[in-house]
Jmol script that loads the backbone (N, CA, C; Angstrom):
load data "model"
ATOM      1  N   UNK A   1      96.452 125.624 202.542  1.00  0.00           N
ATOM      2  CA  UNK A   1      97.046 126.057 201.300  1.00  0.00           C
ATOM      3  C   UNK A   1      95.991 126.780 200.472  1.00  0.00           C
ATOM      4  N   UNK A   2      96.545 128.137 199.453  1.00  0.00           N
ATOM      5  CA  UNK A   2      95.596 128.342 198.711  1.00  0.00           C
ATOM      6  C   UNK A   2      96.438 128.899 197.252  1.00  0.00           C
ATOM      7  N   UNK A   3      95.309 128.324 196.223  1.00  0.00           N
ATOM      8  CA  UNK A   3      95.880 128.714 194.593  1.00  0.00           C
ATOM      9  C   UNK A   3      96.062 129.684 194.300  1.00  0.00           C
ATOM     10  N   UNK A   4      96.717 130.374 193.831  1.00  0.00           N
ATOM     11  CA  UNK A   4      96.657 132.037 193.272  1.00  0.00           C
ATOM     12  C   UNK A   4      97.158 131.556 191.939  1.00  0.00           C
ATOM     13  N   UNK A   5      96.779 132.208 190.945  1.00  0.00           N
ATOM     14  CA  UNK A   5      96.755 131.784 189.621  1.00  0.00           C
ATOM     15  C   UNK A   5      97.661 133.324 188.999  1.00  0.00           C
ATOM     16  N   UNK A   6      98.604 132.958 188.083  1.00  0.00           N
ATOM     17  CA  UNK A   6      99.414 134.110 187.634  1.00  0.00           C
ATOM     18  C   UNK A   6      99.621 133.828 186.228  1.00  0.00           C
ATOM     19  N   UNK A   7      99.974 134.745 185.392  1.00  0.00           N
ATOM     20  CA  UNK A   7     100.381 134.775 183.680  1.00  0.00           C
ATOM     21  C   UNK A   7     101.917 134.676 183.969  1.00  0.00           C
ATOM     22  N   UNK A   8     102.821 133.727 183.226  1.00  0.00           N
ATOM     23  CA  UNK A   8     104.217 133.277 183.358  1.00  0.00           C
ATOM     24  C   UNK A   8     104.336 132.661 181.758  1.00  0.00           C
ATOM     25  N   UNK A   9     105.475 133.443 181.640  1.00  0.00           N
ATOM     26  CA  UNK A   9     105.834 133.754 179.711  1.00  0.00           C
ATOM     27  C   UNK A   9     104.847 133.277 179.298  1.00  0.00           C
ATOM     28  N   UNK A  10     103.284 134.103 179.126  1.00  0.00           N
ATOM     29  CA  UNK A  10     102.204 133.943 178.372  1.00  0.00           C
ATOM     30  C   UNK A  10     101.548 132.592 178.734  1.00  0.00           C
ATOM     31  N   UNK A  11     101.669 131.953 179.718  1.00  0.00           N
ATOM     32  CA  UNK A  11     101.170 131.328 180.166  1.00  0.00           C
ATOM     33  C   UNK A  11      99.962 131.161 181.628  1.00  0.00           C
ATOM     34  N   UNK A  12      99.184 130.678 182.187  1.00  0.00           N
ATOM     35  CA  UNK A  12      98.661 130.562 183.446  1.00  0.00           C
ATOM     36  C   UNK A  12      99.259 129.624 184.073  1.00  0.00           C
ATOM     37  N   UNK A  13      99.366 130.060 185.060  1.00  0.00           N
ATOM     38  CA  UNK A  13      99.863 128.747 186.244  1.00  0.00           C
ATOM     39  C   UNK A  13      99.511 129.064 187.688  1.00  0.00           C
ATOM     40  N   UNK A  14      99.636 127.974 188.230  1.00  0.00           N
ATOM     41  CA  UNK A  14      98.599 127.949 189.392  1.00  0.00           C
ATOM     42  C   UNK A  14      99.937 127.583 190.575  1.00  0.00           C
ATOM     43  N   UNK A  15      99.835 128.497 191.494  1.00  0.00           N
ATOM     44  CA  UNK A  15     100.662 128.653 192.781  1.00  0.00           C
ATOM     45  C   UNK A  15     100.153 128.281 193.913  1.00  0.00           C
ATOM     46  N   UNK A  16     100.325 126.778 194.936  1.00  0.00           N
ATOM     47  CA  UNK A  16      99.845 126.640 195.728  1.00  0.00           C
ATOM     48  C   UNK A  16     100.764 127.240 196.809  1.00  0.00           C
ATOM     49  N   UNK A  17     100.073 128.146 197.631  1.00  0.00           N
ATOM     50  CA  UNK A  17     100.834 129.301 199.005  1.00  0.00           C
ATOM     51  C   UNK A  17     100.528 128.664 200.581  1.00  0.00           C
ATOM     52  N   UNK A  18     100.452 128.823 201.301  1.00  0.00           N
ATOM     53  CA  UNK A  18     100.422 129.187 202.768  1.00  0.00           C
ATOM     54  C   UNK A  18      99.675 130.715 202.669  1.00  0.00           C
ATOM     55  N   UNK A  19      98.301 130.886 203.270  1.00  0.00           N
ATOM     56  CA  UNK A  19      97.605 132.101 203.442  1.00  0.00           C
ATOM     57  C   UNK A  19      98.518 133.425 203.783  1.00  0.00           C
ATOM     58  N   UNK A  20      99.632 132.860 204.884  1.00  0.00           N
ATOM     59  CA  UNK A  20     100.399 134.010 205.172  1.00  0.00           C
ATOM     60  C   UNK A  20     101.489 134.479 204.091  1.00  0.00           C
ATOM     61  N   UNK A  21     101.818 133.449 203.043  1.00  0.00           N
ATOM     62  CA  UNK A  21     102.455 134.018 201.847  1.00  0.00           C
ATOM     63  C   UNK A  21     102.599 134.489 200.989  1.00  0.00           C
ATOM     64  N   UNK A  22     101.145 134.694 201.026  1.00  0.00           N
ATOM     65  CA  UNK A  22     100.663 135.375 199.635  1.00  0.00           C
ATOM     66  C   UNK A  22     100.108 136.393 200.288  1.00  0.00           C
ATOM     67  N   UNK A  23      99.845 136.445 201.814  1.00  0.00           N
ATOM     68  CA  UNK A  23      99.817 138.057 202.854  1.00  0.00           C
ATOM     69  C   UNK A  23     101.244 138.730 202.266  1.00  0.00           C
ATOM     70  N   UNK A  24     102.103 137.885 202.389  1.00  0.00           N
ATOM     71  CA  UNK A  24     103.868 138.529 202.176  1.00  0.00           C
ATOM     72  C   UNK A  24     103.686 139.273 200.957  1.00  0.00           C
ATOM     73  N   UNK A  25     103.795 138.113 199.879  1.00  0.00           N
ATOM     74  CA  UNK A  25     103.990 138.547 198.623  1.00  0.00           C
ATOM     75  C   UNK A  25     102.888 139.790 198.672  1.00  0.00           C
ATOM     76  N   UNK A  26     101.858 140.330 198.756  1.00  0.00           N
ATOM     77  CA  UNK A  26     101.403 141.067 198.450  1.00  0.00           C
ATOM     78  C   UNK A  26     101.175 142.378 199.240  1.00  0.00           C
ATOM     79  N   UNK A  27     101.866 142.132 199.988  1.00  0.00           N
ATOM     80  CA  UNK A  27     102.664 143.218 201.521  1.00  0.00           C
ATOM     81  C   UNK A  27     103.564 143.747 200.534  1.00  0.00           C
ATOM     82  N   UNK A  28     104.693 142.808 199.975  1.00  0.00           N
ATOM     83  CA  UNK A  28     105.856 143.503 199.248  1.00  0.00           C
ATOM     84  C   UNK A  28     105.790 143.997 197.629  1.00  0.00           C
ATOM     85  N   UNK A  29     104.373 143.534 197.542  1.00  0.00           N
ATOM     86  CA  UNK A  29     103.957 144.131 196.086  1.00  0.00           C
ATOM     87  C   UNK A  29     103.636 145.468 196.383  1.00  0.00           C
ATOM     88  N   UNK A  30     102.903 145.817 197.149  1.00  0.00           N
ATOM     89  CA  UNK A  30     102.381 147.178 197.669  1.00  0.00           C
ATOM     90  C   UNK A  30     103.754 148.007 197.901  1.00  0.00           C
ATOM     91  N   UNK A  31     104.939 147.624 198.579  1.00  0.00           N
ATOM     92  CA  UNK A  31     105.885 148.545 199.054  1.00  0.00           C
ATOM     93  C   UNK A  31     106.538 148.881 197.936  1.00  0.00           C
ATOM     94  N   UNK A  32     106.547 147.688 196.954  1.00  0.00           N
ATOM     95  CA  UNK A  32     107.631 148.090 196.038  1.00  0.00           C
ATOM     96  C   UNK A  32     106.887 148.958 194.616  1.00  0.00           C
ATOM     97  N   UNK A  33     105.598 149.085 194.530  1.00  0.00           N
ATOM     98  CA  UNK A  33     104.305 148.880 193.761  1.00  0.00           C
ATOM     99  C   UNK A  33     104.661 148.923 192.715  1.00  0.00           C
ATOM    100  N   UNK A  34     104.363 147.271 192.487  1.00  0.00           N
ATOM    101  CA  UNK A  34     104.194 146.883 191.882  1.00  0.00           C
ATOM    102  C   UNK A  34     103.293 145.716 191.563  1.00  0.00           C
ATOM    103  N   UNK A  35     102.856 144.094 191.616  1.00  0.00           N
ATOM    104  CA  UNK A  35     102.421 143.306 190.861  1.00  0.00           C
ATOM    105  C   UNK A  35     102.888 142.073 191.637  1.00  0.00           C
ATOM    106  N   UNK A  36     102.407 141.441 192.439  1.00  0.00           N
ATOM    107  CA  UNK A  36     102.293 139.606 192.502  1.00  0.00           C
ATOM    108  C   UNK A  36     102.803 139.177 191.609  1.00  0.00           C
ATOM    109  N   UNK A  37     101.936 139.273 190.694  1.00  0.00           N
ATOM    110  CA  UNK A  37     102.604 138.430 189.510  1.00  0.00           C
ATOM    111  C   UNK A  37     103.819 139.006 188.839  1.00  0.00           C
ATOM    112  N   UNK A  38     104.317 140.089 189.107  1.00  0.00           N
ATOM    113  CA  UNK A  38     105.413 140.510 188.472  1.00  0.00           C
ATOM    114  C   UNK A  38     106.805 140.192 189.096  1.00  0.00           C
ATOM    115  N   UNK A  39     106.150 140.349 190.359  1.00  0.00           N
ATOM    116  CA  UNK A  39     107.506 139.693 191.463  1.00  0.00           C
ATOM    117  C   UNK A  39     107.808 137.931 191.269  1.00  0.00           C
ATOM    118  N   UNK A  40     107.070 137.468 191.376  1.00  0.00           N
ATOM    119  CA  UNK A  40     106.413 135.861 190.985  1.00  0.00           C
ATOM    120  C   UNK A  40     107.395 135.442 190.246  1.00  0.00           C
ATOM    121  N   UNK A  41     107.034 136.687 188.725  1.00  0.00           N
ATOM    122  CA  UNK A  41     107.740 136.290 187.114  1.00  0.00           C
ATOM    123  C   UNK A  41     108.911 136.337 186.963  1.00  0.00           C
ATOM    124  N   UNK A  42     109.983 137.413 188.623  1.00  0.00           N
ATOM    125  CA  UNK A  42     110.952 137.741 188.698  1.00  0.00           C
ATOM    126  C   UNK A  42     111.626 136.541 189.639  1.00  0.00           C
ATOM    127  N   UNK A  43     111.316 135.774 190.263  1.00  0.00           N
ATOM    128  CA  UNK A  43     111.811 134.768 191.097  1.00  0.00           C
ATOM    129  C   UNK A  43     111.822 133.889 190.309  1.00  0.00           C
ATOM    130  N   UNK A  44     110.608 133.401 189.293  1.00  0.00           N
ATOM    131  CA  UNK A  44     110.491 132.199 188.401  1.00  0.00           C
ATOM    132  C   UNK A  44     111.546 132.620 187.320  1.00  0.00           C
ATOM    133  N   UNK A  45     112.048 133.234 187.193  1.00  0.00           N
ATOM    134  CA  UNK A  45     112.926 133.750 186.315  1.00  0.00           C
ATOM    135  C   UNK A  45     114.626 133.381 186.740  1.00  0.00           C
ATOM    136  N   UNK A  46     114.573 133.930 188.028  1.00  0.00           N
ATOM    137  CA  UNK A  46     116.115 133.513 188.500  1.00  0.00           C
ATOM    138  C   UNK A  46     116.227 132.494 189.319  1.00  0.00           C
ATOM    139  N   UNK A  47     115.064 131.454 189.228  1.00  0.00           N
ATOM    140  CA  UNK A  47     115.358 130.458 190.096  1.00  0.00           C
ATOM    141  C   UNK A  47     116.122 129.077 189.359  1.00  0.00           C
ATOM    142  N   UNK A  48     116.341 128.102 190.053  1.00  0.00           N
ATOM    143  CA  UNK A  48     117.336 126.965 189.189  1.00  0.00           C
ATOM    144  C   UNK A  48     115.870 126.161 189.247  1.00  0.00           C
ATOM    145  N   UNK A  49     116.294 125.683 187.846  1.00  0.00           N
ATOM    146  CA  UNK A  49     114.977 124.793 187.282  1.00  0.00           C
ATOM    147  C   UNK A  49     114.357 123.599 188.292  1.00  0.00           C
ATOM    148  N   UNK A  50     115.042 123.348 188.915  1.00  0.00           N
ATOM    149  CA  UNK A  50     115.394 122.509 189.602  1.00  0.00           C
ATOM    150  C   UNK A  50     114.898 121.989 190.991  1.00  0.00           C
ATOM    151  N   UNK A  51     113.992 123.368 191.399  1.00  0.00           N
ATOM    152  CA  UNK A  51     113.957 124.057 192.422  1.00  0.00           C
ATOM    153  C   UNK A  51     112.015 124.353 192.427  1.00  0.00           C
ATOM    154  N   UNK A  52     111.435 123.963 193.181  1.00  0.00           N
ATOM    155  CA  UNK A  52     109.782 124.222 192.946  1.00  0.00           C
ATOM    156  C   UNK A  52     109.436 125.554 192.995  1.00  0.00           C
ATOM    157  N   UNK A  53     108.681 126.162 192.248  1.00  0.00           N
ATOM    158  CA  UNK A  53     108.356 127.889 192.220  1.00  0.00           C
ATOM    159  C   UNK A  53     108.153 128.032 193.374  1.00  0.00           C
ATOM    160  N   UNK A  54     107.037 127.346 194.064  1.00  0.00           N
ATOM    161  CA  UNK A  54     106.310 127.316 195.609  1.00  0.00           C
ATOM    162  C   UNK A  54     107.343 127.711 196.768  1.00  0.00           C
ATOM    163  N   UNK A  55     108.425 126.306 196.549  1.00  0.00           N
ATOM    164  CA  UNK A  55     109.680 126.269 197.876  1.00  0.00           C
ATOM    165  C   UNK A  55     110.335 127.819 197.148  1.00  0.00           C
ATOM    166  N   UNK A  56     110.608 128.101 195.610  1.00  0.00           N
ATOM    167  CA  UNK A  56     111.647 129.289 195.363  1.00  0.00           C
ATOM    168  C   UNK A  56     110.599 130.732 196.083  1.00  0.00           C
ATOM    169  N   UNK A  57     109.525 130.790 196.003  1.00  0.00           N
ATOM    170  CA  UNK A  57     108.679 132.057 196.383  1.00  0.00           C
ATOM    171  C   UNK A  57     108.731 132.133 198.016  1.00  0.00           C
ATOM    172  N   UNK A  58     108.874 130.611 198.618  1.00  0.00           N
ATOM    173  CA  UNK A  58     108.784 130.640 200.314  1.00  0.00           C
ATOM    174  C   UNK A  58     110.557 131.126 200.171  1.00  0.00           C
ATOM    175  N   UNK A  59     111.641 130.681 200.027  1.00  0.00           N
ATOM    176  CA  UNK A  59     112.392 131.211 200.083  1.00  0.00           C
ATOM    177  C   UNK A  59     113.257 132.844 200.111  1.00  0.00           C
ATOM    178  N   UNK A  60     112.691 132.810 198.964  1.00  0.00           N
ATOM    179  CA  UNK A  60     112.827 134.695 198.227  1.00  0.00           C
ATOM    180  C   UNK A  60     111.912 135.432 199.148  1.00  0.00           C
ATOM    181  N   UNK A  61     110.561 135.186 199.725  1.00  0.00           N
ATOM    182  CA  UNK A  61     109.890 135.994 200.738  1.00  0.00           C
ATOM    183  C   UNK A  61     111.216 136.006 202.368  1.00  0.00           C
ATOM    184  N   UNK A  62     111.323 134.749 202.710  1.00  0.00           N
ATOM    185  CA  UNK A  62     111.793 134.711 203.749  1.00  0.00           C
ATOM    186  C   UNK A  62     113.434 135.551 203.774  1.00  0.00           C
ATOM    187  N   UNK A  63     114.156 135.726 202.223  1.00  0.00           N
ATOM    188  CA  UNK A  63     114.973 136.440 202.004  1.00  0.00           C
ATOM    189  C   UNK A  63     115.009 138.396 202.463  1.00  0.00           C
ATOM    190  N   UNK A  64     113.927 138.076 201.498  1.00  0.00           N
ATOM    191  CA  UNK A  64     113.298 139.740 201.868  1.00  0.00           C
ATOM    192  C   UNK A  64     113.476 140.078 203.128  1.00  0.00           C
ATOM    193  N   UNK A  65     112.552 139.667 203.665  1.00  0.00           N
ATOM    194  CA  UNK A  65     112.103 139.950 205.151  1.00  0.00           C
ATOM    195  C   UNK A  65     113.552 140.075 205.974  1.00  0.00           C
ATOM    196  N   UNK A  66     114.808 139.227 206.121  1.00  0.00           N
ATOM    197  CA  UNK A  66     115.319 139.073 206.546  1.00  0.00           C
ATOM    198  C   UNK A  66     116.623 140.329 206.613  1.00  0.00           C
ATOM    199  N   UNK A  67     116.296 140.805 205.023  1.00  0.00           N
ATOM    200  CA  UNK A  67     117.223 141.838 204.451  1.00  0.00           C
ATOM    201  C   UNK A  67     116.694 142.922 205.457  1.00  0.00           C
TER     202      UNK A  67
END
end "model"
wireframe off; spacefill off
backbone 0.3
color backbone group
């Protein structure tokens, strides 16, 4: 596992990943160019509270990819 640290509504918070997920996320930051953390702010945004950012970011990657 590794931390990647992001700004979320003016805040820091700390994202524990899988090395190859934060390869993803930042594979699909480049295509779409834009921002890790902007994509991040956009999943933490429409996810159900309910739901861990970590499992919602492994999800939403594995979405992508699949599209």
């Amino acid at each position: 596992m590794k931390k990647i640290s992001v700004s979320l509504s003016g805040h820091q918070t700390s994202i524990s990943l899988e090395p190859e997920f934060i390869s993803a996320l930042q594979e699909i930051a480049n295509t779409r160019k834009t921002s890790v953390a902007k994509i991040i702010g956009e999943i933490d945004s429409s996810r159900e509270m309910n739901i861990n950012l970590s499992s919602a970011i492994r999800v939403w990657i594995l979405k992508y990819f699949r599209n």
